[in-house]
C-alpha positions in Angstrom: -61.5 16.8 65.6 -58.6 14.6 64.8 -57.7 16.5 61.7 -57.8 19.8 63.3 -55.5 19.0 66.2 -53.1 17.2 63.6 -52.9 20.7 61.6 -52.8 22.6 64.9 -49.6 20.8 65.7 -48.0 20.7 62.5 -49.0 24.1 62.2 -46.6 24.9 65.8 -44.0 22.3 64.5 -43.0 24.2 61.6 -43.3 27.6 63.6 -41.2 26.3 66.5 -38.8 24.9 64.0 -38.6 28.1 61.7 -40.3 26.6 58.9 -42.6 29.9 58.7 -40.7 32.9 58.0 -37.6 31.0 59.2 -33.8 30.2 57.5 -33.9 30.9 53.8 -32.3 27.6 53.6 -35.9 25.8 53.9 -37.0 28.1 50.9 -37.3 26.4 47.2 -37.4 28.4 44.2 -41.1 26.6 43.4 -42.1 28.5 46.7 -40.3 31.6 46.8 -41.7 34.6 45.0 -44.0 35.1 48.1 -42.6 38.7 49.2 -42.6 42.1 48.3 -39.6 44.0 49.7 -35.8 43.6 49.8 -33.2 45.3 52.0 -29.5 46.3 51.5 -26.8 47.2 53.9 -23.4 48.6 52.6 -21.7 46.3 55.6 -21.1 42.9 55.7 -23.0 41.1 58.0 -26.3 44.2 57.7 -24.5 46.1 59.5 -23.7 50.0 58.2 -26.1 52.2 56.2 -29.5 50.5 55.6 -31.9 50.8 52.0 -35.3 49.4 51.5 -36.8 48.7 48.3 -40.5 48.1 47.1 -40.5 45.3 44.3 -43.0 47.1 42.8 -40.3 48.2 40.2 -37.4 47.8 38.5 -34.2 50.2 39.4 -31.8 50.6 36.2 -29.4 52.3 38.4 -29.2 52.5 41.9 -28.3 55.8 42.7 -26.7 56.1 45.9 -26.8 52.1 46.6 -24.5 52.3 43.2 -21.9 49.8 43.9 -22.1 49.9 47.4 -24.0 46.6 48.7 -22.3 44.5 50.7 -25.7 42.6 52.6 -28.9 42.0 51.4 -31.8 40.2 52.3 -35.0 39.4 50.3 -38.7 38.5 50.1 -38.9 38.7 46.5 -37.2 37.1 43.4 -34.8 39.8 42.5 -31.9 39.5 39.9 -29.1 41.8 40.2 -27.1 43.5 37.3 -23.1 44.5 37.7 -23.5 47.2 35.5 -26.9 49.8 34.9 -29.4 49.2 32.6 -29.7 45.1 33.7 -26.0 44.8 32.0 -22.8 42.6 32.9 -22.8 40.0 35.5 -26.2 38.4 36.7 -27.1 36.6 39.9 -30.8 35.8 41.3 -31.3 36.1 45.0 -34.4 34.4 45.8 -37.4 35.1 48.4 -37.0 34.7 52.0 -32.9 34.9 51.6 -30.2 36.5 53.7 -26.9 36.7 52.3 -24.6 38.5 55.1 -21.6 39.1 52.7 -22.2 39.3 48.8 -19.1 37.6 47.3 -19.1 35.8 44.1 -20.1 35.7 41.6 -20.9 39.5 41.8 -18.3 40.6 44.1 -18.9 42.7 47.3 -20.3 46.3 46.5 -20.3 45.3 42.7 -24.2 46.0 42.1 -25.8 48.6 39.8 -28.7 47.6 38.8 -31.8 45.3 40.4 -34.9 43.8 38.7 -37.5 41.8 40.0 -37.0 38.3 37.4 
């Protein structure tokens, strides 16, 4: 009985303190490619025009979301490309982060090209 209330509360500890599905600051990489999804807004702060992509694949070039991200937040590992075809400059994002403005090293709505890595 001891055991399970001890769980129990840890269990609401780390709920009440975000520590399940909370900041993407308490993430590690060791723990992180959880997730399957990642969205993209083309204003700072997810604000603007909103995308949503499965991880299931691997997007070369990004169509209309060509050099136009600005936000992006993630439940997957995802490395994203400055040029198609997984080319130029390379940052990872990953799981369970929000990034409200995408600066360096990529530079705001400087991504064409996303793989999960």
């Amino acid at each position: 009985m001891r055991r399970t209330i001890g769980k129990k509360l840890l269990a609401m500890m780390l709920v009440g303190a975000g520590g399940v599905g909370g900041a993407a600051a308490a993430v590690t990489p060791a723990s992180a490619d959880v997730g399957t999804s990642f969205e993209v807004w083309d204003g700072q702060n997810y604000t603007g025009s909103y995308g949503r992509f499965t991880a299931g694949s691997n997007w070369p070039t990004l169509g209309q979301w060509d050099n136009r991200i600005s936000s992006l937040k993630t439940t997957v590992k995802i490395c994203a490309y400055t040029e198609p075809n997984y080319q130029g400059g390379q940052y990872t994002f990953w799981a369970g982060g929000a990034w409200s403005y995408i600066g360096a090293p990529l530079g705001d709505n400087n991504i064409s090209s996303i793989k999960r890595c």
